[in-house]
N, CA and C atoms as a LAMMPS dump frame, in Angstrom:
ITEM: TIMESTEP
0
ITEM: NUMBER OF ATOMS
351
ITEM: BOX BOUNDS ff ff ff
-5.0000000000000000e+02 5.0000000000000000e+02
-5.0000000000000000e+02 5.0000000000000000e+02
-5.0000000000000000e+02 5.0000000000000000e+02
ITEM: ATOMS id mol type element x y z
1 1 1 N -465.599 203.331 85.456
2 1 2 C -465.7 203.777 84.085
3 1 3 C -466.791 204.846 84.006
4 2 1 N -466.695 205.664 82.957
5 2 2 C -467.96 207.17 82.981
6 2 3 C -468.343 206.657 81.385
7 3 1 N -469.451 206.932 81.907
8 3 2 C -470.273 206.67 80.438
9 3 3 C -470.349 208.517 79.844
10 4 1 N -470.391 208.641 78.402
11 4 2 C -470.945 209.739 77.942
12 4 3 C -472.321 209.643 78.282
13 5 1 N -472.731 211.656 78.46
14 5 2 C -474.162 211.893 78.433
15 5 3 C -474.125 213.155 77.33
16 6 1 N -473.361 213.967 77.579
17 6 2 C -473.603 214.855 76.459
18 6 3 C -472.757 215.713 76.13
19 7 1 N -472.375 216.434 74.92
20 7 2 C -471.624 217.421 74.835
21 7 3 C -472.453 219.006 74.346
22 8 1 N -471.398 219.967 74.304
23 8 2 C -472.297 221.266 74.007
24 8 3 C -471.282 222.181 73.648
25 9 1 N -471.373 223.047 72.546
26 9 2 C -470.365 224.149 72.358
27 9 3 C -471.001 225.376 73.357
28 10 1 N -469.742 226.207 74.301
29 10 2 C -470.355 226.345 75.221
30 10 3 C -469.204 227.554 76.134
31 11 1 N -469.926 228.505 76.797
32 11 2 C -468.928 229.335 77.667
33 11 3 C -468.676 229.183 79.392
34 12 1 N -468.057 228.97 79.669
35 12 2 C -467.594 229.281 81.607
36 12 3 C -468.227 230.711 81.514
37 13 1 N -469.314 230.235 82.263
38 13 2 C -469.933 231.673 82.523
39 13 3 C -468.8 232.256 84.244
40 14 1 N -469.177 231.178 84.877
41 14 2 C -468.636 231.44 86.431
42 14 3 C -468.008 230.286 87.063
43 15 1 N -466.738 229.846 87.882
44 15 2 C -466.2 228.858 89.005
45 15 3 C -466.866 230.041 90.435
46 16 1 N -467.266 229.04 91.202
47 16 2 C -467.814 229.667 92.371
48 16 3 C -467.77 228.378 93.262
49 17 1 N -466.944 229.572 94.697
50 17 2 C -466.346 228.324 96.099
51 17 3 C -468.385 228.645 96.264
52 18 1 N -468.26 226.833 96.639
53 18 2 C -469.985 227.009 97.503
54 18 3 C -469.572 227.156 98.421
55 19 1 N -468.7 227.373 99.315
56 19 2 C -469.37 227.908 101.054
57 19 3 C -469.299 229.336 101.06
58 20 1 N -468.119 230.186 100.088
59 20 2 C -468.45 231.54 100.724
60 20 3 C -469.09 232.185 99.375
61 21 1 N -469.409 231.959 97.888
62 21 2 C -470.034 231.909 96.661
63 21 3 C -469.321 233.083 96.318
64 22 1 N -467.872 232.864 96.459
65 22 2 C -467.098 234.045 95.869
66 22 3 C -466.197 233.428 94.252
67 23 1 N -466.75 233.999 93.52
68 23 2 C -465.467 233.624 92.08
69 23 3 C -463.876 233.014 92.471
70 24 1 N -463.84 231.764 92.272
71 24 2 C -461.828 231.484 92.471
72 24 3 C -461.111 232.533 91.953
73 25 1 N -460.524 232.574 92.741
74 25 2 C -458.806 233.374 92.299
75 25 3 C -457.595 232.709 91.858
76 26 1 N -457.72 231.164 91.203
77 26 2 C -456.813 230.413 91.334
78 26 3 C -456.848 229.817 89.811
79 27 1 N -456.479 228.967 89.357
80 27 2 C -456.286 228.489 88.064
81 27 3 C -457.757 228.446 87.014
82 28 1 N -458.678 228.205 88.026
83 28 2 C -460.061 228.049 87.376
84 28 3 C -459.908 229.811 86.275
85 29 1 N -459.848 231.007 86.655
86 29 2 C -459.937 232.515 86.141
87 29 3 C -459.464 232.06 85.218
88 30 1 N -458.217 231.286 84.181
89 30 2 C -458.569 231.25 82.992
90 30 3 C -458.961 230.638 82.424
91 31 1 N -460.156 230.221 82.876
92 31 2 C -460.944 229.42 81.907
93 31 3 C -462.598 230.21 81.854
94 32 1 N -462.676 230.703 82.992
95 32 2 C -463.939 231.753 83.071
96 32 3 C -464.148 232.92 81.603
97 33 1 N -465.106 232.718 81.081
98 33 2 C -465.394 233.282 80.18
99 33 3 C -465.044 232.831 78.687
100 34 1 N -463.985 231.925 78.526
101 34 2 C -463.582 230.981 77.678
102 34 3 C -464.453 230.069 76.926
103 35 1 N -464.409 230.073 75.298
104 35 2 C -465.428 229.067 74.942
105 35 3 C -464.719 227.988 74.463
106 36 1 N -465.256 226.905 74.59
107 36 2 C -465.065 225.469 74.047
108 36 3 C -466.051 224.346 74.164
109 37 1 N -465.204 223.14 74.251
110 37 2 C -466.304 221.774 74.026
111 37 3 C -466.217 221.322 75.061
112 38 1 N -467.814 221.872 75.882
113 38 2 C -467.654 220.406 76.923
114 38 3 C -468.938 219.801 76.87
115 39 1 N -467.839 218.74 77.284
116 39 2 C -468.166 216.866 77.126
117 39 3 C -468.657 216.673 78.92
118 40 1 N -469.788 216.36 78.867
119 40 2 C -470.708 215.648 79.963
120 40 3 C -470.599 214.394 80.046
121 41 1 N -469.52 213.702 81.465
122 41 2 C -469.732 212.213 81.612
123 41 3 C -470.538 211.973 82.917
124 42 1 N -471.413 210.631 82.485
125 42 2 C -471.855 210.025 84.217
126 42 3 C -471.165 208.76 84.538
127 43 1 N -470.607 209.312 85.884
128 43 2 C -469.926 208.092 86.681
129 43 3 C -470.817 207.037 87.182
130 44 1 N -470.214 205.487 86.679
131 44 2 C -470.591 204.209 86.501
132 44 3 C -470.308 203.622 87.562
133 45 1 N -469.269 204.045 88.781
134 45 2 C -468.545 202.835 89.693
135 45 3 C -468.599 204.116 90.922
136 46 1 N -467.389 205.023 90.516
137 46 2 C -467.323 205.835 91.776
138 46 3 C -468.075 206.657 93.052
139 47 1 N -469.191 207.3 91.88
140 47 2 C -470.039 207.911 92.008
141 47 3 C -471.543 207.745 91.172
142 48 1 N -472.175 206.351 91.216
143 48 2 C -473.173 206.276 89.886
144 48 3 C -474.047 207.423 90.132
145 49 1 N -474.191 208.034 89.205
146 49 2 C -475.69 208.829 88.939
147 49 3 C -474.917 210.323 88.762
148 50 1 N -473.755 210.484 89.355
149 50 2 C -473.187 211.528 89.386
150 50 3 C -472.19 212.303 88.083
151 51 1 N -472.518 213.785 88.058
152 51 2 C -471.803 213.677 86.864
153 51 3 C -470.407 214.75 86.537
154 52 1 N -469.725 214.821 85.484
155 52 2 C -468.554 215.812 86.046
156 52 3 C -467.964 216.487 84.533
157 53 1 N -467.477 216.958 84.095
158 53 2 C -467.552 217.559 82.546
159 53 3 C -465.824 217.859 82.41
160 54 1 N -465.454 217.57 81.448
161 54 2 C -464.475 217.702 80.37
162 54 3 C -464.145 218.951 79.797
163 55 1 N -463.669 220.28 79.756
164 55 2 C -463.939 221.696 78.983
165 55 3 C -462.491 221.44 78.059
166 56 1 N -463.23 221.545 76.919
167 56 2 C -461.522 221.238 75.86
168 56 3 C -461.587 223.298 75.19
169 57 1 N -460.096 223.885 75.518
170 57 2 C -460.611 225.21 75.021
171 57 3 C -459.332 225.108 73.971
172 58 1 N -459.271 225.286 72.695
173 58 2 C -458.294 225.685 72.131
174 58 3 C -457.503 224.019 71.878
175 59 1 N -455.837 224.118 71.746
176 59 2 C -455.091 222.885 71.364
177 59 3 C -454.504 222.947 72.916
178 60 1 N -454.343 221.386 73.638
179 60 2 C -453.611 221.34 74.734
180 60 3 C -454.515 222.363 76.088
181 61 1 N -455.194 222.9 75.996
182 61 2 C -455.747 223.463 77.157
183 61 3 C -457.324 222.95 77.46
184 62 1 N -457.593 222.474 78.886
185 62 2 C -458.406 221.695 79.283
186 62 3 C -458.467 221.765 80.719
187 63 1 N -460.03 221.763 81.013
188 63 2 C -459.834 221.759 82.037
189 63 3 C -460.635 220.45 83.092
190 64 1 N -461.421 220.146 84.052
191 64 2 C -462.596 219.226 84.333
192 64 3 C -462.615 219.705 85.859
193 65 1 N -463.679 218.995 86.477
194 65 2 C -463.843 218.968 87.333
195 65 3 C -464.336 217.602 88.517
196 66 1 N -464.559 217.472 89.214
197 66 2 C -464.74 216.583 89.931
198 66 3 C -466.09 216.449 89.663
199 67 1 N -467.082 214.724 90.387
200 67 2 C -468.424 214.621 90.19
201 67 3 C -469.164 215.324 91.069
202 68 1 N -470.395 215.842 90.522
203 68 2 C -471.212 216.584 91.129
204 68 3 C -472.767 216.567 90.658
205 69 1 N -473.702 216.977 90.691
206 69 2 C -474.885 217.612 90.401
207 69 3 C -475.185 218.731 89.298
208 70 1 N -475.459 217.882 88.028
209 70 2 C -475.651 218.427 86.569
210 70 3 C -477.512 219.335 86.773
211 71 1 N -477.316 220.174 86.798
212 71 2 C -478.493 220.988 86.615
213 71 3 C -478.831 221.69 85.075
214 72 1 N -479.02 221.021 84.045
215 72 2 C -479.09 221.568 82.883
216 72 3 C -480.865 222.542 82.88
217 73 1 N -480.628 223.681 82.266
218 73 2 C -480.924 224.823 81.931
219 73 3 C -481.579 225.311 80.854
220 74 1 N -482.204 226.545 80.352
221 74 2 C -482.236 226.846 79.256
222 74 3 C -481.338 227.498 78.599
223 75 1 N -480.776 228.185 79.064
224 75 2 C -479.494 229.177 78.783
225 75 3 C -478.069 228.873 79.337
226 76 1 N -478.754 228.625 80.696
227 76 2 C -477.36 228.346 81.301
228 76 3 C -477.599 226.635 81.924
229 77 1 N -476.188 226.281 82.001
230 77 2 C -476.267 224.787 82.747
231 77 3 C -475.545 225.054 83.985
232 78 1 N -475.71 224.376 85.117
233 78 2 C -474.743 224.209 86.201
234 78 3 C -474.154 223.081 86.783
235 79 1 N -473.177 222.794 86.965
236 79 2 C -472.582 221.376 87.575
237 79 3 C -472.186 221.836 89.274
238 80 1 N -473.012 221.617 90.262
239 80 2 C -472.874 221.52 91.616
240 80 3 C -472.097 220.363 92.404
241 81 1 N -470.306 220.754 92.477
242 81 2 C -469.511 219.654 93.192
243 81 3 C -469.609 219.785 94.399
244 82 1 N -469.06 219.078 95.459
245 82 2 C -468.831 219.054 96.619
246 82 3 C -468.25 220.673 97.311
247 83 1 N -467.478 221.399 96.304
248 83 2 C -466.708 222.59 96.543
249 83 3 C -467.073 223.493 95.668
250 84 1 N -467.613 223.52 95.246
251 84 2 C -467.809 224.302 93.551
252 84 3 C -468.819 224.614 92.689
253 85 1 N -469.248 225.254 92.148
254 85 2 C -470.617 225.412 91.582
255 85 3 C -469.83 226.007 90.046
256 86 1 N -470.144 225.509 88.832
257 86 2 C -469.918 225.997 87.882
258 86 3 C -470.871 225.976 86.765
259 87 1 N -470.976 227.607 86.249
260 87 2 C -472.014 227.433 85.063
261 87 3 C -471.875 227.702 84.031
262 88 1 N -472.558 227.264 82.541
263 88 2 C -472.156 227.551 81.339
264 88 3 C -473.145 227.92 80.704
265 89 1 N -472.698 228.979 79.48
266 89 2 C -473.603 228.991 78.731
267 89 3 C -473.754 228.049 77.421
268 90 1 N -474.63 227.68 77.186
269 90 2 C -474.521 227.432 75.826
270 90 3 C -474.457 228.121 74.507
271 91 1 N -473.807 228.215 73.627
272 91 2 C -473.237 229.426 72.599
273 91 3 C -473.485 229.359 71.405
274 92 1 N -473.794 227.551 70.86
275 92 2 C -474.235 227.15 69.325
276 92 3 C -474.893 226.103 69.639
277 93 1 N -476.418 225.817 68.953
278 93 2 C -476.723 224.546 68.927
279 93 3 C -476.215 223.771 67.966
280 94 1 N -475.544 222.791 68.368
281 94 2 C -474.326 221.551 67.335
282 94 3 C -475.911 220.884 66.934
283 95 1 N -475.204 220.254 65.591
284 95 2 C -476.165 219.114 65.036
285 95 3 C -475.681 218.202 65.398
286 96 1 N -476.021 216.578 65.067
287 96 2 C -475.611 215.475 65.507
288 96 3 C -473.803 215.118 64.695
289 97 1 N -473.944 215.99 63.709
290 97 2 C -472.682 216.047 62.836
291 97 3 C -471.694 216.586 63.439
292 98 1 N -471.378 217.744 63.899
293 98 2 C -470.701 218.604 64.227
294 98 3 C -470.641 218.586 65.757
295 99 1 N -471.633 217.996 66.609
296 99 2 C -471.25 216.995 68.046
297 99 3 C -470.331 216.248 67.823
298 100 1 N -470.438 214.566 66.55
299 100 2 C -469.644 214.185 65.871
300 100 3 C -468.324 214.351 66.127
301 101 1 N -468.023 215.125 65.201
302 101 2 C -466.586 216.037 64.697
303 101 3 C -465.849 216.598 66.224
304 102 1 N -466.822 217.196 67.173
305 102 2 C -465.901 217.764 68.327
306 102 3 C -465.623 216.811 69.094
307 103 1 N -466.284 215.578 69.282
308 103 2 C -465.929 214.418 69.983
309 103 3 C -465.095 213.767 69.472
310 104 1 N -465.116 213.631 68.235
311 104 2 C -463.297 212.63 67.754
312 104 3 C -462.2 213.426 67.501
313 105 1 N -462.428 214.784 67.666
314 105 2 C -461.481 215.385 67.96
315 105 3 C -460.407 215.544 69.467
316 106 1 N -462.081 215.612 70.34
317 106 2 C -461.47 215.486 71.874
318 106 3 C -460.914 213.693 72.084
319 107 1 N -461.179 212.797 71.243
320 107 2 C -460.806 211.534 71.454
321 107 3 C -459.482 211.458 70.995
322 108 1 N -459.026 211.969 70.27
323 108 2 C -457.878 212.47 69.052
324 108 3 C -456.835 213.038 70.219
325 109 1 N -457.328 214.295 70.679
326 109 2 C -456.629 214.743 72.226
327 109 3 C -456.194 214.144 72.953
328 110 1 N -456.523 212.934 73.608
329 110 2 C -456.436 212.29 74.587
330 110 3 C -457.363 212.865 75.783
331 111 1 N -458.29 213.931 75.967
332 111 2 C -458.772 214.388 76.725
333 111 3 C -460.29 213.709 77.282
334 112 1 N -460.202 212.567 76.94
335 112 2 C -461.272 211.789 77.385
336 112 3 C -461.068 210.843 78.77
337 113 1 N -462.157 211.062 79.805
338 113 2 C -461.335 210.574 81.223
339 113 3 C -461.55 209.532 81.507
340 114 1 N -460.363 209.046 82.269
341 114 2 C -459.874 208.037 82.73
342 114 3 C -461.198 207.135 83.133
343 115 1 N -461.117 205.989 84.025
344 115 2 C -461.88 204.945 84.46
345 115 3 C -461.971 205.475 86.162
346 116 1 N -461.403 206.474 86.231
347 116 2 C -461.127 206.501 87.948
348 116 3 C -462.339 207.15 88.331
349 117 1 N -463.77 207.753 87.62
350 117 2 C -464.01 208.487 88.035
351 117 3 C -465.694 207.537 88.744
């Protein structure tokens, strides 16, 4: 099971392979530069301590990633996976209201993850 840690209105600054630190060419490009809500979970069973994020952009489009190494930022955040390095900006500071509102919306989605992680 993944516990919530945090959410953030927020941009894909960059997907980057860590061994050769070149930008993907593969499904990740449309989501690069894209803003939406992502939702920060930490894994409870699979991976404890580890964490992996949710990106809700628009209706039906979503993306996540596997657990990794949350490096939060002033400007920018980074999540460091096993394959992957991805960073965001942050774009609005949400109040506790309007965090709120984007989370029962993404609950509303179905875009909240599974127990597998």
């Amino acid at each position: 099971m993944a516990r919530f840690k945090d959410c953030f209105f927020g941009k894909l600054v960059s997907a980057v392979d860590c061994y050769n630190k070149q930008p993907y060419r593969d499904w990740r490009t449309d989501f690069v530069g894209q803003e939406g809500l992502i939702v920060l979970f930490e894994s409870e069973h699979k991976a404890p301590g580890k964490v992996f994020f949710h990106m809700l952009v628009g209706v039906g489009k979503w993306m996540y990633c596997t657990v990794g190494d949350w490096e939060p930022g002033g400007e920018k955040d980074t999540i460091l996976t096993q394959n992957s390095i991805y960073t965001f900006s942050r774009q609005h500071n949400l109040s506790k209201e309007e965090k709120r509102i984007l989370l029962e919306r993404a609950v509303s989605s179905g875009r909240i993850p599974s127990d597998n992680q």
